[in-house]
VMD Tcl script that draws the C-alpha trace (Angstrom):
set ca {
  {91.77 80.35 88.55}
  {90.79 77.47 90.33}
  {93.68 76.08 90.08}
  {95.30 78.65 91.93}
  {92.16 79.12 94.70}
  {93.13 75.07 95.55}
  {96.97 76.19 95.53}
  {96.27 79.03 98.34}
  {93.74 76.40 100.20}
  {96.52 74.11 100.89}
  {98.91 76.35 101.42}
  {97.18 78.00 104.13}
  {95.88 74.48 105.08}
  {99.85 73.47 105.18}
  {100.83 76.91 107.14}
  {98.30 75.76 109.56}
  {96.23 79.34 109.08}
  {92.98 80.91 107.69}
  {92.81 83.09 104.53}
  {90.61 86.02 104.49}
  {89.80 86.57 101.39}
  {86.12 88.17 99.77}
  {85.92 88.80 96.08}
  {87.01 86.78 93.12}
  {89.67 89.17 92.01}
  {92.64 88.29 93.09}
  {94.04 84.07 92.82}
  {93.56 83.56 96.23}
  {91.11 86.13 96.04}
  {89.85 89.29 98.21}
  {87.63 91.54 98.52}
  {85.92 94.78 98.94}
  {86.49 96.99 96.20}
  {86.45 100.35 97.14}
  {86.30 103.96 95.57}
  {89.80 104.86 94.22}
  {88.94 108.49 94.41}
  {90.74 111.16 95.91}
  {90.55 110.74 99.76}
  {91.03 114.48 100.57}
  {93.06 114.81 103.57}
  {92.72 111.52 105.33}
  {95.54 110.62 107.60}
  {96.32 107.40 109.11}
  {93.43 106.34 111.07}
  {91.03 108.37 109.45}
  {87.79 107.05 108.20}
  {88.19 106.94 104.76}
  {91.94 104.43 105.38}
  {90.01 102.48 107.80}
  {86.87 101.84 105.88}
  {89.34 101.05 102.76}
  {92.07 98.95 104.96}
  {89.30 97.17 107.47}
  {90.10 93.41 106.23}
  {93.68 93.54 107.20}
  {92.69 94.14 110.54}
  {90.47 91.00 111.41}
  {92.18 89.91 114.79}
  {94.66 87.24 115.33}
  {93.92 84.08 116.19}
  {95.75 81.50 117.49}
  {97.44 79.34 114.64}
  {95.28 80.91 111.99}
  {94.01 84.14 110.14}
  {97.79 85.25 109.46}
  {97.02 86.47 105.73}
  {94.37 88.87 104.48}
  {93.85 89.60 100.79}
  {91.50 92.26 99.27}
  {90.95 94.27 95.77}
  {91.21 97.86 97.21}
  {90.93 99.56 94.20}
  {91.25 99.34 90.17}
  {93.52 101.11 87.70}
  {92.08 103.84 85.04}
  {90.86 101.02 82.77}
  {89.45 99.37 85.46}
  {91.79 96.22 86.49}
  {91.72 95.74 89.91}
  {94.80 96.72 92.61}
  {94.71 94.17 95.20}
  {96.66 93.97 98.50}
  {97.59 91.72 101.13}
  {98.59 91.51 104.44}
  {100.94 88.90 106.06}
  {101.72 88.46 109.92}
  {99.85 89.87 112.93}
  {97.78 92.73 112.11}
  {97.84 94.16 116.18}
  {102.09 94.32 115.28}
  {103.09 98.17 115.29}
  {105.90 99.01 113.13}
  {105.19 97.54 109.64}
  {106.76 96.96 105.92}
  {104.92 98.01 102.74}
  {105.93 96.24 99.92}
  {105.09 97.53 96.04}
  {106.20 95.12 93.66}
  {105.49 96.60 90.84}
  {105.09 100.79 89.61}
  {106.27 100.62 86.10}
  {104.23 98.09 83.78}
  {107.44 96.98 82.58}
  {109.28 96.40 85.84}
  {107.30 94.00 87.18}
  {109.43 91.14 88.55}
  {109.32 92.32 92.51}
  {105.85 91.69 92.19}
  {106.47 87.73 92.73}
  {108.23 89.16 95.56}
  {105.41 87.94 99.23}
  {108.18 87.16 102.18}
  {107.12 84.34 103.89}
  {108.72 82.51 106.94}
  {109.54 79.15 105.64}
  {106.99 79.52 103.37}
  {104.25 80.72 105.31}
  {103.14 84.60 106.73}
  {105.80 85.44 109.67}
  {103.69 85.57 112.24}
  {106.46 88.16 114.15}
  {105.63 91.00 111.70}
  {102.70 92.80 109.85}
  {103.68 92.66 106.07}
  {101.73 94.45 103.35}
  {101.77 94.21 100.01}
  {100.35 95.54 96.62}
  {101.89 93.40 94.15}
  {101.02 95.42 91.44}
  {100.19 99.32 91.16}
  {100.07 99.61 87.29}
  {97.82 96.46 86.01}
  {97.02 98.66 82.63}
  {101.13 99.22 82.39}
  {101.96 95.55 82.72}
  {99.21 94.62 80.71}
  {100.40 96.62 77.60}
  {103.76 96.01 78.26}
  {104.90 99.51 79.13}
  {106.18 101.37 81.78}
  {103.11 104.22 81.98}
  {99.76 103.93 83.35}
  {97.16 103.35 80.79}
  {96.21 107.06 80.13}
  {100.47 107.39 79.50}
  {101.72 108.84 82.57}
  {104.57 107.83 84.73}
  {103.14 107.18 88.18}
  {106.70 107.17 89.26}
  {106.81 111.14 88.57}
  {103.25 111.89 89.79}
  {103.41 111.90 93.79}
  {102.93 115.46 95.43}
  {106.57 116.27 96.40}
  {108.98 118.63 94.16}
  {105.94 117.66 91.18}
  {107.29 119.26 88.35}
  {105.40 119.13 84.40}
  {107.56 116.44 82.62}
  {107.14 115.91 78.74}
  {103.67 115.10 77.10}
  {101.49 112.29 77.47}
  {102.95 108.90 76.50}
  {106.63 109.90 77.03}
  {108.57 107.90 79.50}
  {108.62 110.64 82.32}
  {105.27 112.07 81.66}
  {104.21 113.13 85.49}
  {100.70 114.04 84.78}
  {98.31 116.89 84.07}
  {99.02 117.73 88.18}
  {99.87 115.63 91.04}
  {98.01 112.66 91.96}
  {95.96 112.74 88.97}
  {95.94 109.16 87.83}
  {93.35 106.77 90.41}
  {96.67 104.65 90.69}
  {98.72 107.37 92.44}
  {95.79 108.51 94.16}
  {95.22 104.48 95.73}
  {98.80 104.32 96.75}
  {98.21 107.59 98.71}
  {95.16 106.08 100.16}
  {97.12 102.51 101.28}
  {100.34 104.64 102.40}
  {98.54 106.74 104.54}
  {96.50 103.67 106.18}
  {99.20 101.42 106.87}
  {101.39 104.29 108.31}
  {104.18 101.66 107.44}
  {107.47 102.42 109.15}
  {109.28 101.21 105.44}
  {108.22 101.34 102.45}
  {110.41 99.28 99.60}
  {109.34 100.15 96.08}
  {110.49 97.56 93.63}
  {112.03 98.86 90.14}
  {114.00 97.20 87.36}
  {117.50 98.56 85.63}
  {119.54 97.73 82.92}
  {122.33 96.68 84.89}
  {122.80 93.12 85.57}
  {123.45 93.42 89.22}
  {120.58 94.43 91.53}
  {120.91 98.16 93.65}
  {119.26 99.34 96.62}
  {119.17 102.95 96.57}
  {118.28 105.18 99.17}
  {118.49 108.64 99.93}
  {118.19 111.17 103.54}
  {116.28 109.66 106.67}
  {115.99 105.94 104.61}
  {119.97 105.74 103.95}
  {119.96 103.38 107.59}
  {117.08 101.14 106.40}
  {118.02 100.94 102.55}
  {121.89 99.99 104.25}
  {120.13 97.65 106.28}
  {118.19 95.87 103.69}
  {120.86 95.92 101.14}
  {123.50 94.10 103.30}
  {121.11 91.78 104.37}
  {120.32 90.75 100.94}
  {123.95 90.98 100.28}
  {123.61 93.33 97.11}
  {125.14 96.58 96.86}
  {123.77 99.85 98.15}
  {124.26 103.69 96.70}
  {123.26 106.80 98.41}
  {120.82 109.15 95.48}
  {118.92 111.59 95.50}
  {114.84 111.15 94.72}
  {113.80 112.40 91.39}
  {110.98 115.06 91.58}
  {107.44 113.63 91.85}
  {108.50 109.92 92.93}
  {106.53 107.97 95.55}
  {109.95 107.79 98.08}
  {110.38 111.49 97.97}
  {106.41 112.27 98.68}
  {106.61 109.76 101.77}
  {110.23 110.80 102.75}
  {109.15 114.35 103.51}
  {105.25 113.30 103.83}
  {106.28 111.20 106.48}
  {109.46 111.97 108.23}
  {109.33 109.14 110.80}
  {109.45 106.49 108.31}
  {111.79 105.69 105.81}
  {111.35 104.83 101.71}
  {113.25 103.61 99.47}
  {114.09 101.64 96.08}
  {115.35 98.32 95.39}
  {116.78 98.03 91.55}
  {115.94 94.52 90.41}
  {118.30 93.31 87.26}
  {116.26 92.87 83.70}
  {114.04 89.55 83.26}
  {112.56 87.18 85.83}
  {113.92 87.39 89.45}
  {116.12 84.71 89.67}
  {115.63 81.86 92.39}
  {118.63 82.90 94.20}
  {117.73 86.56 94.72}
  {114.21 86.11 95.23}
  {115.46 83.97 98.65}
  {118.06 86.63 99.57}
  {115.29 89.92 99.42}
  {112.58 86.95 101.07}
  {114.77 86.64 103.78}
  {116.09 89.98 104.32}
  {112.59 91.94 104.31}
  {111.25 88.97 107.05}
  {114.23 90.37 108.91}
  {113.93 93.79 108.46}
  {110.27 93.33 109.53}
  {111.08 91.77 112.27}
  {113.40 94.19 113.05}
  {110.53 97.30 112.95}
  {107.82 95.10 114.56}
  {110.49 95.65 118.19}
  {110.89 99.37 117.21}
  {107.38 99.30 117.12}
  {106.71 97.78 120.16}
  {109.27 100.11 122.42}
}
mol new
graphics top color blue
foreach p $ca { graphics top sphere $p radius 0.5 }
foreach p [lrange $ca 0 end-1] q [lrange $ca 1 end] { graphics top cylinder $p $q radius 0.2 }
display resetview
């Protein structure tokens, strides 16, 4: 742990900014923990986003505070869900990033886009790096109750299997805290896209989008030169709730191959999400 706290010193030293960070969760640590309850109807803006979102929003300064990490919540056995921000918080028109749904698909969570290394101080980046801590920690792709938060987002929710099968989707929607936090975050951040990391069995990687996030998912996937498919969300999934929860913004999926991200990829999806934040930081200044 230390280790890593000295690592994220002198990379911020090297990047030439200052990390906010309060708590002793996370390796370069954050802060804040916060009730992962239901929020009720909170909207972006509201009270309840603000008081959970507030340290991403210390102001810019010249040269420095360009990252912001915090523990925002904590799974259903209690491991905590931490997220960062990356860039200029007073940027409109930003890119959520979650690395990691499935316990067992959990290589987009190395996945931070930097500018040479350091926050891009032309966009406003966030992201959770993990969603399922219990998942990854047991090595499968439920939550630790055994439910697929993948399948238990409020849109076309439908009763899949029983508990512990690969598509459970829950006693109802939004019944695990995990689902209920990435509610919370999505509906802070108002991000204009969201890309939710997954792993296949294929050996090539697949961005797949579907309706009003076809043009971004494109986008994305010929920027990180890998190959693109128009589907259809299944029922319950996070991209359908924000593609019809949301219509402004757009959602989508990025299919990472089986194992560790390799060093080449990794640089191509670094590279091409900088871009593509770039790219809504204009849109969001227009």
């Amino acid at each position: 742990m230390r280790r890593r706290a000295f690592l994220a010193a002198a990379i911020a030293a090297t990047c030439g900014l200052g990390l906010i960070a309060v708590g002793r969760s996370l390796p370069s640590a954050s802060g804040g923990t916060s009730d992962p309850r239901p929020s009720g109807k909170s909207s972006p803006g509201s009270k309840t986003s603000d008081g959970l979102l507030a340290f991403t929003r210390a102001p810019r300064r010249p040269g420095n505070l360009l990252e912001r990490v915090g523990v925002v919540g904590h799974s259903a056995a209690g491991r905590p869900i931490g997220l960062r921000q990356l860039g200029d918080p007073s940027i409109t028109g930003t890119v959520l990033i979650v690395g990691c749904i499935h316990g067992d698909e959990c290589a987009g969570s190395k996945i931070v886009p930097t500018s040479n290394g350091c926050p891009d101080p032309r966009s406003n980046v966030f992201v959770v790096a993990n969603l399922n801590p219990d998942g990854a920690a047991i090595g499968t792709r439920l939550n630790g109750r055994g439910v697929d938060l993948n399948r238990n987002f409020p849109s076309q929710w439908r009763p899949i299997g029983a508990r512990g099968d690969a598509q459970y989707s829950g006693p109802r929607p939004l019944s695990e805290p995990e689902t209920r936090l990435a509610a919370r975050i999505v509906e802070g951040v108002a991000p204009t896209v969201t890309i939710w990391f997954h792993q296949h069995r294929s050996a090539r990687p697949l961005v797949r989008a579907w309706g009003r996030s076809v043009r971004a998912g494109r986008l994305l996937a010929a920027l990180a030169q890998v190959p693109f498919r128009r589907l259809p969300w299944p029922a319950g999934t996070a991209p359908n709730w924000q593609n019809h929860r949301f219509p402004g913004a757009s959602s989508f999926v990025v299919e990472l191959p089986p194992g560790p991200l390799s060093p080449d990829l990794h640089s191509r999806l670094n590279d091409a999400i900088i871009r593509i934040a770039r790219w809504q930081a204009r849109v969001g200044e227009d």
